[in-house]
OpenMM code with the backbone's topology and positions (N, CA, C; nanometers):
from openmm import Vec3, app, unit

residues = "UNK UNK UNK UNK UNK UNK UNK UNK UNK UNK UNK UNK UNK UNK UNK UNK UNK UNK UNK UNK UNK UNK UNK UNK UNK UNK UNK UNK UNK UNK UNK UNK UNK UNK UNK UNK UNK UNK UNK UNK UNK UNK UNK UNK UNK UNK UNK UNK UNK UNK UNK UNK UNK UNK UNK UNK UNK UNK UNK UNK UNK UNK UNK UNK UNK UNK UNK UNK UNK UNK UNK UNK UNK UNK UNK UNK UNK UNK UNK UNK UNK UNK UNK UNK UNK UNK UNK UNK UNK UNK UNK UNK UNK UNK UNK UNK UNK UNK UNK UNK".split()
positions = [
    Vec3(-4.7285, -9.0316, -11.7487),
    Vec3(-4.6677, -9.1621, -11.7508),
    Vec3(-4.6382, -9.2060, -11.6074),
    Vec3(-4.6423, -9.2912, -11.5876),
    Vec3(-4.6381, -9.3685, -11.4467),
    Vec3(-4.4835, -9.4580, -11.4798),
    Vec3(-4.4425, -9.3833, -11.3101),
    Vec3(-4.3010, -9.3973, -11.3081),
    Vec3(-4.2705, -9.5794, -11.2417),
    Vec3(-4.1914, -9.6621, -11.2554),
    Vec3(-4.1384, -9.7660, -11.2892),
    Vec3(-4.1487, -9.8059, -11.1220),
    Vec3(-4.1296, -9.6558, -10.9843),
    Vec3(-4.0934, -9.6663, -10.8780),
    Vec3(-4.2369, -9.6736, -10.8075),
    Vec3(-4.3127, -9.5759, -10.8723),
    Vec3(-4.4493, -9.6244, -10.8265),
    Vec3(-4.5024, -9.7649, -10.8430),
    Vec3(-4.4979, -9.7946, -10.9533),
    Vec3(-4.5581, -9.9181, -10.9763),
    Vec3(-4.5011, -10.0444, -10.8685),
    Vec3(-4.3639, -10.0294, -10.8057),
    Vec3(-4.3184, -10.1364, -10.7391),
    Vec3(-4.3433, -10.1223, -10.5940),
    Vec3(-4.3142, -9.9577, -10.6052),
    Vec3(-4.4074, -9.9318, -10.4171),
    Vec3(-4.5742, -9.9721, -10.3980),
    Vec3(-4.6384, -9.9731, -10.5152),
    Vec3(-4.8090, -10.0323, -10.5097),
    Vec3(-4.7930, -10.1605, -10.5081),
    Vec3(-4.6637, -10.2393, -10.6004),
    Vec3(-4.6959, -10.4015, -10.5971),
    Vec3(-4.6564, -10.4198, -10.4309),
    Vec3(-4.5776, -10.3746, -10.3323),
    Vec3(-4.5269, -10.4110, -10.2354),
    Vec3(-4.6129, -10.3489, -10.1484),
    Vec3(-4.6849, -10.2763, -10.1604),
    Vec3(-4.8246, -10.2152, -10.0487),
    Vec3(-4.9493, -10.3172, -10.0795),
    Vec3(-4.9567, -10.4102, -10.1842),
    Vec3(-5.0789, -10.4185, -10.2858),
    Vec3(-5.0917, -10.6023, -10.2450),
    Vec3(-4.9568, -10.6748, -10.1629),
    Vec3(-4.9508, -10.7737, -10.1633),
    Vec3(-5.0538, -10.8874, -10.1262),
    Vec3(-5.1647, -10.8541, -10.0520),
    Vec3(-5.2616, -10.9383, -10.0121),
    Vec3(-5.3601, -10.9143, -10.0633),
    Vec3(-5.3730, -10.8191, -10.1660),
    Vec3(-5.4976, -10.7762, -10.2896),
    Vec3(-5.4666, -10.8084, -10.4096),
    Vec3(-5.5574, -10.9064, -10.4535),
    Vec3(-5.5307, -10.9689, -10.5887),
    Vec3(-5.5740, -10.8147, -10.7111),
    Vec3(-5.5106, -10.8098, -10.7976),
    Vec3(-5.5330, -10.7129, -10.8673),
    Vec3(-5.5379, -10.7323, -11.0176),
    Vec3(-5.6664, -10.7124, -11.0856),
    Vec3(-5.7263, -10.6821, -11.1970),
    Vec3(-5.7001, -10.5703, -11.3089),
    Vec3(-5.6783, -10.4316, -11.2374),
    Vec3(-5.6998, -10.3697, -11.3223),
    Vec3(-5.6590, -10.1975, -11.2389),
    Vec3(-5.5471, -10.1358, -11.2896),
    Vec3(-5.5456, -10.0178, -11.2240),
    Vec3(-5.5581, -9.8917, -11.2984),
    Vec3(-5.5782, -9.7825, -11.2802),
    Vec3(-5.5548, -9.6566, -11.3650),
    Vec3(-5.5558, -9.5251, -11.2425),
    Vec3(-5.4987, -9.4332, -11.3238),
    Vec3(-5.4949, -9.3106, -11.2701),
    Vec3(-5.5666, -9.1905, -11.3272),
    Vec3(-5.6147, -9.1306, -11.2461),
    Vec3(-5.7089, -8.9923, -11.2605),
    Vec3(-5.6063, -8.8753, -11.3730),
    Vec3(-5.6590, -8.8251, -11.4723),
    Vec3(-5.5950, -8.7610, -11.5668),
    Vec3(-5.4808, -8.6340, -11.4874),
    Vec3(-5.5334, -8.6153, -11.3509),
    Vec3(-5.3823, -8.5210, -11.3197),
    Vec3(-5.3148, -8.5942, -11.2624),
    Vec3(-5.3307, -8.7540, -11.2466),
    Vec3(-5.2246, -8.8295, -11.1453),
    Vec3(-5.2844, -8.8392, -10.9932),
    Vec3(-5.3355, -8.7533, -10.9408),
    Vec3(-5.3484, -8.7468, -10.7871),
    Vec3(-5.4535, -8.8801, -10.7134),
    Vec3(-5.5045, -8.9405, -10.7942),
    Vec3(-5.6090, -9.0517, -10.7757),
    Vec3(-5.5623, -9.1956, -10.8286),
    Vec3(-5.5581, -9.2893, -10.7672),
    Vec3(-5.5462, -9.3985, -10.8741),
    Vec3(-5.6479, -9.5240, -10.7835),
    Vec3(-5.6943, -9.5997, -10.8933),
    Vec3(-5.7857, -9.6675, -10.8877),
    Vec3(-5.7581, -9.7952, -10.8624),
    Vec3(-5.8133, -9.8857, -10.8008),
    Vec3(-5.7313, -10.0700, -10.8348),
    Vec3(-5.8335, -10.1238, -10.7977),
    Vec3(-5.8341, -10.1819, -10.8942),
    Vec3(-6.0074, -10.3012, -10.9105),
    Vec3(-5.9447, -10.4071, -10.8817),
    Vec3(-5.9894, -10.5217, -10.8006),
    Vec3(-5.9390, -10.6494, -10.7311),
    Vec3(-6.1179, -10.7268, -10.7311),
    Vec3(-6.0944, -10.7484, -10.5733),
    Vec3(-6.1691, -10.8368, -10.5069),
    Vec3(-6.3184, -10.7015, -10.4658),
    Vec3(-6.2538, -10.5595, -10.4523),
    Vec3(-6.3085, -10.5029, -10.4689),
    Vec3(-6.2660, -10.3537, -10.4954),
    Vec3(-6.2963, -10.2430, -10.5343),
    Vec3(-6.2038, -10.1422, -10.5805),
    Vec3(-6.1802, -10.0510, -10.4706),
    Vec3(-6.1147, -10.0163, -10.4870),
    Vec3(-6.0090, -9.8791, -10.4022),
    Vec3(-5.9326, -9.7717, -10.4729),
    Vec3(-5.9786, -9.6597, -10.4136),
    Vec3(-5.9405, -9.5190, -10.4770),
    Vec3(-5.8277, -9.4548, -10.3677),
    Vec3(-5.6968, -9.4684, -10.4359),
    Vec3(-5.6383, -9.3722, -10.3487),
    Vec3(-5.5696, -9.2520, -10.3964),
    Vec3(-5.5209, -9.1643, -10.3021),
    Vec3(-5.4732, -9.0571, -10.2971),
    Vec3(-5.3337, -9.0335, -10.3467),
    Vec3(-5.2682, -8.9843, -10.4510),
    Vec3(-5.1516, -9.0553, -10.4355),
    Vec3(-5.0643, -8.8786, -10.3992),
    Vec3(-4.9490, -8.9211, -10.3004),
    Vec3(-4.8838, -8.8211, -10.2432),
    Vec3(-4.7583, -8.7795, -10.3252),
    Vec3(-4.6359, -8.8883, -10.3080),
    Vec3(-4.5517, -8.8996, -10.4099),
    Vec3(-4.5219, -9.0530, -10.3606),
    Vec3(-4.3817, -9.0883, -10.4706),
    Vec3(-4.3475, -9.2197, -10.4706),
    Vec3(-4.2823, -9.2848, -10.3193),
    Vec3(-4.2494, -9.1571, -10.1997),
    Vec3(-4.2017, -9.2526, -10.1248),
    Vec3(-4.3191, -9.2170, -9.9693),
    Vec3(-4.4490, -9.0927, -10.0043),
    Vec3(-4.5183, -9.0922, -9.9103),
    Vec3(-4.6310, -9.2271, -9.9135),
    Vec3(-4.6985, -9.2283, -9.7953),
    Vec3(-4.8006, -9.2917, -9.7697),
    Vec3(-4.9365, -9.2995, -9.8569),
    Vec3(-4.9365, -9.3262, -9.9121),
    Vec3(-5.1219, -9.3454, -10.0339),
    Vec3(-5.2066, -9.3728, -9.9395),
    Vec3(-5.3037, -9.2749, -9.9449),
    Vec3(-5.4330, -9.3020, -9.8542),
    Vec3(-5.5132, -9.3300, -9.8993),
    Vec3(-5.6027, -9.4534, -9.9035),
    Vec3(-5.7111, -9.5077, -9.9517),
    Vec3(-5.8106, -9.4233, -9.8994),
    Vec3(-5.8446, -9.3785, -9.9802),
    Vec3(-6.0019, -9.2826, -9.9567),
    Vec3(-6.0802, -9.3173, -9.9312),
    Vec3(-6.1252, -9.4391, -10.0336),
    Vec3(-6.2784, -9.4601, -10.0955),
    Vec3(-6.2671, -9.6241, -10.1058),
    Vec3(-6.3425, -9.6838, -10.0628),
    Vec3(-6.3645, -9.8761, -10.0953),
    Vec3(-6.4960, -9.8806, -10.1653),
    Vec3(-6.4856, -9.9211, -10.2531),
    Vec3(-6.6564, -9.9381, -10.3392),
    Vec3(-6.6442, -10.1027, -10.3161),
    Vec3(-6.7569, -10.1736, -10.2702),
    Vec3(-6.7818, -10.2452, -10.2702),
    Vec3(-6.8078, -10.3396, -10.4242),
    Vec3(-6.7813, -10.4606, -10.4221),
    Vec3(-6.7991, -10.5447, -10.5508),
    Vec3(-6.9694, -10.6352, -10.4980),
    Vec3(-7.0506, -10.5630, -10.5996),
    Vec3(-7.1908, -10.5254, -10.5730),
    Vec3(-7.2318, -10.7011, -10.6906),
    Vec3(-7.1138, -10.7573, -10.7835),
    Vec3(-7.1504, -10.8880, -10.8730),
    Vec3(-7.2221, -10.9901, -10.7713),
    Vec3(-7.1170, -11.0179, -10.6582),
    Vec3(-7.1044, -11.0932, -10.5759),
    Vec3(-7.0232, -11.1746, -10.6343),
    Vec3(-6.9322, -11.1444, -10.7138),
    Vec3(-6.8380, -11.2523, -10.7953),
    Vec3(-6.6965, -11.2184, -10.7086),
    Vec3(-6.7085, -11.1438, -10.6368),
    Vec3(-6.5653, -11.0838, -10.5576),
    Vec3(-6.4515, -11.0574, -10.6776),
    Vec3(-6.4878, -11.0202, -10.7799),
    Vec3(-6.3771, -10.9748, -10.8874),
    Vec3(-6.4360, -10.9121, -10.9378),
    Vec3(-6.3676, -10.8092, -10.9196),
    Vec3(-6.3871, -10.6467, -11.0146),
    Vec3(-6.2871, -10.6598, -11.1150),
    Vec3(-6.2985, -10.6600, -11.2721),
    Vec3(-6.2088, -10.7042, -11.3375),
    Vec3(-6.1481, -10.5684, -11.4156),
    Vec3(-6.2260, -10.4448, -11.4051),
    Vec3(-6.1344, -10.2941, -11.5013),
    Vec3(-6.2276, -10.2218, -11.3896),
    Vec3(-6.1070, -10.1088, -11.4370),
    Vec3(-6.2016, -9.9872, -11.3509),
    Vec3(-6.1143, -9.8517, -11.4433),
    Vec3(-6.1834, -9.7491, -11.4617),
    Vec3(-6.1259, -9.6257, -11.5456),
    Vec3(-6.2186, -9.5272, -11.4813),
    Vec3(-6.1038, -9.4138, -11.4832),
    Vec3(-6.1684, -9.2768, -11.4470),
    Vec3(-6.2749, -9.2246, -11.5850),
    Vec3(-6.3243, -9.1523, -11.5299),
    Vec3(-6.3876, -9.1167, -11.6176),
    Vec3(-6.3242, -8.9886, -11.6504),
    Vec3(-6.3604, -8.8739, -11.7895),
    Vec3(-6.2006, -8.7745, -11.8213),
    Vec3(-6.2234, -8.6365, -11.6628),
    Vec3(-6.3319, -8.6326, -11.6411),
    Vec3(-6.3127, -8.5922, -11.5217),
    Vec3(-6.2913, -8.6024, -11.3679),
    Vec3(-6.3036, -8.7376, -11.3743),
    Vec3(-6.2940, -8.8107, -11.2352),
    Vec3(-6.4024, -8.8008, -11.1427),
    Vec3(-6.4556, -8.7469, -11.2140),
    Vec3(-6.6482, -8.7266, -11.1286),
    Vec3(-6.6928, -8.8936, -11.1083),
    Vec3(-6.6584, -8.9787, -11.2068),
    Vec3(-6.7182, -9.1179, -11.2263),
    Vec3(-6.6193, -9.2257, -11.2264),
    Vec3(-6.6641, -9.3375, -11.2359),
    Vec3(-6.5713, -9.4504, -11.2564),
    Vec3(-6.6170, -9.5364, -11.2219),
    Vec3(-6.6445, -9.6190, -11.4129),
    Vec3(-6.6900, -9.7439, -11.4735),
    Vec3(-6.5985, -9.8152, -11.3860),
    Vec3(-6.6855, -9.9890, -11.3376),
    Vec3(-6.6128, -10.0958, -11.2834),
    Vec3(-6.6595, -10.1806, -11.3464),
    Vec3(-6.6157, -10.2382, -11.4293),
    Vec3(-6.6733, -10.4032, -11.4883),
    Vec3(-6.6428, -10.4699, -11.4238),
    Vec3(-6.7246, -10.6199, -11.4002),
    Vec3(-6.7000, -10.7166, -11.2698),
    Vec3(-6.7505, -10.8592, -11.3779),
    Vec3(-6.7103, -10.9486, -11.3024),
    Vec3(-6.7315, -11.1278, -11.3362),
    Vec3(-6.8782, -11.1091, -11.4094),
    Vec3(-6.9650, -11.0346, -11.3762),
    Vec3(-7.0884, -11.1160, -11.3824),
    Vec3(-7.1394, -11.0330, -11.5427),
    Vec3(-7.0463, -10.9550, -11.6066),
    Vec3(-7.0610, -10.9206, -11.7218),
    Vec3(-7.1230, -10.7789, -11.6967),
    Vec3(-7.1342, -10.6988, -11.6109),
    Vec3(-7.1927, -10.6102, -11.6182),
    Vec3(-7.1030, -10.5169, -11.6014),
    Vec3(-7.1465, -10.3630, -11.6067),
    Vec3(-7.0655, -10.2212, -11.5966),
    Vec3(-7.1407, -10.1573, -11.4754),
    Vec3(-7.0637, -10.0913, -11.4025),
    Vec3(-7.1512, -10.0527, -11.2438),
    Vec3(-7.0417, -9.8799, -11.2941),
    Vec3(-7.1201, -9.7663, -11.2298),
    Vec3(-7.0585, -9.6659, -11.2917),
    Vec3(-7.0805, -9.5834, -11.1254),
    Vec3(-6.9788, -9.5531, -11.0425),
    Vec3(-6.9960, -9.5113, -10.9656),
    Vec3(-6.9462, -9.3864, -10.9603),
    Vec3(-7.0398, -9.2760, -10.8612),
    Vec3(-7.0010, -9.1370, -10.8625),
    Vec3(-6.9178, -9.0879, -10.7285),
    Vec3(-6.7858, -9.0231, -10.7837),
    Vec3(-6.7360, -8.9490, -10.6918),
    Vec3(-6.7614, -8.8431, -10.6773),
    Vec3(-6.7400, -8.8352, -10.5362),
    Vec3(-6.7593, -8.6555, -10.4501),
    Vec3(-6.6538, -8.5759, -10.5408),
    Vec3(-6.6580, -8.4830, -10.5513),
    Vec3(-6.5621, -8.3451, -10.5829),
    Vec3(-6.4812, -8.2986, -10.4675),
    Vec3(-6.3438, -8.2755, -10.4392),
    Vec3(-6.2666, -8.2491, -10.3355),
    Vec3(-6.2173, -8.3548, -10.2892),
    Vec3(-6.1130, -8.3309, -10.2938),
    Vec3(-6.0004, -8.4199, -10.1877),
    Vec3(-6.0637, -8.4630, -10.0191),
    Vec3(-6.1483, -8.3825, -9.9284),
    Vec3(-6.1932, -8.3993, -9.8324),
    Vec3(-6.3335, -8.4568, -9.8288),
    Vec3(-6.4373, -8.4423, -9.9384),
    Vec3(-6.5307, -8.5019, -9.9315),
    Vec3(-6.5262, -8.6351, -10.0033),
    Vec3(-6.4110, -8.6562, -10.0440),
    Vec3(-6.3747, -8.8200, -10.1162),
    Vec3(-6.4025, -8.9618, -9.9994),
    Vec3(-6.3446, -8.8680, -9.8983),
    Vec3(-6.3364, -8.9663, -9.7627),
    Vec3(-6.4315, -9.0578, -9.7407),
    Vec3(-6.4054, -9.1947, -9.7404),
    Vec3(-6.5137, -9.2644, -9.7206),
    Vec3(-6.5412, -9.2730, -9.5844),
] * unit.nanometer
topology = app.Topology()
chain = topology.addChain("A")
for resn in residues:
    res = topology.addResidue(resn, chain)
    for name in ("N", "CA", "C"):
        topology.addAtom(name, app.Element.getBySymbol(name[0]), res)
């Protein structure tokens, strides 16, 4: 469950990114936010720094990524975007080879 304190430290980090659609990786340590375009970050705890890992580009050209979900292992992660389609992108394995 996602705590009430996270969610307000992401809206106040999150302010100049319009946001669509977020989720978190089944142990918590990843969370996802589909906007204008998606971003995978790291999450530390509620009052460290979240490091954006990973920027996947929004490939519609609609600049709105509208869902994004881990997949149950976090190897993947479906992005639906404006233009009606599903784009399924693969993550590295490890915290260090995530690095974009």
């Amino acid at each position: 469950m996602v705590s009430t304190e996270k969610i307000l430290y992401l809206a106040a980090a999150l302010i100049l990114f319009f946001v669509f659609s977020v989720d978190f990786d089944h142990s918590g340590s990843y969370l996802a936010i589909a906007g204008s375009d998606v971003r995978v970050y790291q999450v530390g705890s509620v009052k460290a720094e979240w490091n954006c890992i990973k920027t996947l580009p929004d490939l519609s050209g609609t600049g709105r990524a509208t869902c994004v979900k881990f997949g149950s292992d976090a190897k993947y992660l479906p992005v639906g975007s404006m233009d009606r389609n599903l784009r399924i992108f693969g993550l590295p394995e490890g915290d260090a080879s995530m690095e974009s």
